[in-house]
N, C-alpha and C positions, 0 to 999 in steps of 0.2 A: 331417715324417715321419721315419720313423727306417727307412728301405729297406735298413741292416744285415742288423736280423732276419728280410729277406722270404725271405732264404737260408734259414732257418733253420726256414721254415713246409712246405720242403719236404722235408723230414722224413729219418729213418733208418730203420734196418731193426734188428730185433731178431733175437738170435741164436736164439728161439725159434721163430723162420717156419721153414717145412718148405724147404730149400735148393733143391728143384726152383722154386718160387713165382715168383721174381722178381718181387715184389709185397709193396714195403716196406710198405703199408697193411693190406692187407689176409687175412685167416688164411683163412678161406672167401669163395669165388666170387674166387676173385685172377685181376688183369689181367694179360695177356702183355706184362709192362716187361722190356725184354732186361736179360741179365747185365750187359754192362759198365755199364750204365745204375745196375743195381745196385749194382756193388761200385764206383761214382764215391760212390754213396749213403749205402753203409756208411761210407768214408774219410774223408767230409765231417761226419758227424753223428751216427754211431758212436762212432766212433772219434776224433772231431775232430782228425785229423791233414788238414790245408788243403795244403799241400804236394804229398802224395803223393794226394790227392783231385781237385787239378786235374789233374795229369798222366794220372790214370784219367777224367774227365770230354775230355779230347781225346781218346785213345783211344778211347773210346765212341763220338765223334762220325763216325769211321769208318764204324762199321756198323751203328748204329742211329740215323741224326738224323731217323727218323720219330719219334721219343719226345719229347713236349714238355715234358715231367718236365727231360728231359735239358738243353734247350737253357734251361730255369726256374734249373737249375743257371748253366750256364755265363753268362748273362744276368747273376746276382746275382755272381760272380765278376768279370767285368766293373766290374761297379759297386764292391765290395771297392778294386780295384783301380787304380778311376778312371780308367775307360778309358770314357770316357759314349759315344763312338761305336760302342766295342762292343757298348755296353749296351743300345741302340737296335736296332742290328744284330740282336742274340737276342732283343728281345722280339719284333721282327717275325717271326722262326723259331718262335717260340712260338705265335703266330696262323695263321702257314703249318703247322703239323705238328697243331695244333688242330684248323684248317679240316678238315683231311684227316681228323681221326680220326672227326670229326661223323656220317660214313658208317653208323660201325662199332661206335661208344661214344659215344654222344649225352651221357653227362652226364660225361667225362673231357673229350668235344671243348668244351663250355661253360665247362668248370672252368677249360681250361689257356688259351681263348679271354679269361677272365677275369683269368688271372695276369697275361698276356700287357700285355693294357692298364695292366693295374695296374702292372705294370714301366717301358710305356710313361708313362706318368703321372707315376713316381718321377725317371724321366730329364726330363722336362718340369721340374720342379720343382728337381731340380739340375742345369740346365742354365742355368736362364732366372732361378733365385730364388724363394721364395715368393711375392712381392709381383706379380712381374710373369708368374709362371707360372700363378698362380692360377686363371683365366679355364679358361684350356684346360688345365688338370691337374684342375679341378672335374669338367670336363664330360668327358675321358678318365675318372675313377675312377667319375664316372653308368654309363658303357656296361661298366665293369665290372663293377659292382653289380648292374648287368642280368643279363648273362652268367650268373653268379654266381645271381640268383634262377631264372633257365633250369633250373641242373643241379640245385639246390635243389625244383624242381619233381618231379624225376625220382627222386630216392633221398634226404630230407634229415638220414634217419640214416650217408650212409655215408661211413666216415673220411675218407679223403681229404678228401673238399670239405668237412669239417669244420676239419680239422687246419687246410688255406689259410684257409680262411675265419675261422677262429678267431685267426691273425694279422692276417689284412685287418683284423677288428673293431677289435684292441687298437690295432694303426698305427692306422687312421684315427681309435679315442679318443683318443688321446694329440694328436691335431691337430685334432679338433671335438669337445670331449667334449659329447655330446649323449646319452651313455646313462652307468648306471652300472657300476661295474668288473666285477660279478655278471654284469651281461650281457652285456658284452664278453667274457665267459671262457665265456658259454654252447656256445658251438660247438667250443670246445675241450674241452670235457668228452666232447663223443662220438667226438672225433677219435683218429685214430691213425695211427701207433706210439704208446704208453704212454711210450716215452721221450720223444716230445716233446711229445706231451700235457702232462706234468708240467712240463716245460724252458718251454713256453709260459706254463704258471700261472702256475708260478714269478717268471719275467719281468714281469707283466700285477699278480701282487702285490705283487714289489719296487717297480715305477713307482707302484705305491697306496699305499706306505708301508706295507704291512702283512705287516710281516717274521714274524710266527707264521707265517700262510701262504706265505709264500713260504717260508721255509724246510722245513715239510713235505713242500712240494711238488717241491724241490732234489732234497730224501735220496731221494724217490721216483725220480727221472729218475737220480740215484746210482746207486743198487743197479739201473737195467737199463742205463747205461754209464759204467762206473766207472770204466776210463783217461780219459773224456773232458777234458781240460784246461780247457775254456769250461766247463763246468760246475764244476771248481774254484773259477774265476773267481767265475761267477756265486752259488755257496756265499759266497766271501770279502766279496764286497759286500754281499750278505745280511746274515751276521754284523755286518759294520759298521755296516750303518743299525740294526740292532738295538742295537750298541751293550752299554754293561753289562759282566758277566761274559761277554759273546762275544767282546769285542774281541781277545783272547790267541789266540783259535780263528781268527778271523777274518785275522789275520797267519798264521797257518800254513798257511789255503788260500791265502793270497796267494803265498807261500813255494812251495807245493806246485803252485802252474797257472806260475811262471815259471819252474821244474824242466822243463817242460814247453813251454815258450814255442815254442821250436822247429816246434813242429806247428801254428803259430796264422799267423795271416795276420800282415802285418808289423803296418800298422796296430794290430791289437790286442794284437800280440805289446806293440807301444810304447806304447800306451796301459796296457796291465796293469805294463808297468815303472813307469812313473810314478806310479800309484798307489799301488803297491808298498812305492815309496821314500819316498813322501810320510805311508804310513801307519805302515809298520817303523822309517825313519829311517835304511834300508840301505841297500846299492846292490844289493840283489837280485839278482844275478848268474844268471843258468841253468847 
């Protein structure tokens, strides 16, 4: 699995949402997700500053850890992090603030019930290993598949449980591909925010080798967050696997996301240096 991206299915908030909303999904009928829950959301995936996104994601934790969004956040932070005990810890707070939402939002209490395991499953799997986590990392991502068809039951046009679900698909193709790439991106196509809609394609085409689309799909997630540095990134790889007349372009987003590195988690900050260097023949300095 690649439980990097699962942070990442948990989406950002467009500068276009009406500021009362608190509801990075959704423009009409939006859910009561508290501010700081919010702007943990905006810093992480907006704005891709990691840094100043965890420190608003503890914050939050103060006065809103009924939000399972929030502890979705904090759970995949953990894991970034490699902190698996932690990681465990907030998927179970994920199931506990699910449970509870079940009351009041039948298809969020399913959705986040479904993250929940699915995170629980990720820690299985890097905990224990492919090989020997198998068994019960198979049978934890069943029950959230379930979950997942629960809230699919109840609205299967609405973003949110598209956006997750549209990365649950592509993680689990990329480690059973048993469907093709088109429909693994099906539930991201209805998903939202628009920026990570695109940031998802993107992803989902680069791993297809099919850098036209993936790269369409970049410029798109571009032009709605244009500081974002991972999406520099993710631009520069692009270009690369393309290849050709991109390659010149392709070293300048490279250039241009380690200007930037600062705001990226260490891990990727070091992994985008290496690349960097490997591809420029620099030492790409920030």
């Amino acid at each position: 699995m690649r439980p990097h991206w699962l942070i990442n299915s948990f989406a950002c908030l467009l500068l276009s949402l009406p500021a009362w909303a608190g509801d990075p999904f959704r423009i009409s009928n939006p859910r009561p997700i508290g501010k700081e829950t919010e702007a943990a959301f905006l810093l992480l995936f907006k704005e891709g500053n990691y840094p100043a996104g965890v420190k608003q994601v503890d914050v939050a934790l103060r006065t809103e850890a009924d939000e399972p969004l929030l502890h979705s956040m904090r759970a995949s932070i953990a894991y970034l992090e490699k902190d698996f005990p932690g990681m465990l810890v907030y998927a179970n707070r994920i199931k506990e603030s699910a449970q509870k939402l079940l009351a009041k939002d039948k298809l969020r209490g399913h959705l986040y019930m479904a993250a929940g395991l699915f995170m629980e499953a990720g820690h299985i799997v890097s905990t224990q290993g492919v090989i020997k986590g198998a068994p019960q990392g198979i049978a934890t991502l069943q029950k959230a598949l379930d979950e997942m068809g629960k809230a699919q039951e109840i609205d299967p046009t609405d973003p949110e449980l598209n956006l997750i679900k549209g990365f649950m698909d592509i993680l689990v193709a990329s480690v059973l591909p048993l469907t093709d790439l088109e429909t693994a991106l099906g539930s991201l196509r209805q998903a939202g925010p628009e920026y990570l809609k695109w940031r998802g394609i993107a992803l989902g085409y680069r791993d297809g080798k099919k850098s036209d689309q993936a790269l369409e799909a970049v410029d798109k997630a571009l032009s709605l967050a244009p500081q974002n540095p991972e999406l520099f990134y993710l631009k520069a790889q692009i270009l690369w696997q393309k290849g050709g007349a991109s390659t010149e372009e392709a070293k300048q987003f490279y250039r241009m996301a380690v200007t930037r590195s600062g705001q990226l988690s260490r891990d990727v900050a070091r992994q985008l240096q290496q690349e960097c260097r490997a591809i420029t023949g620099s030492k790409c300095d920030a």
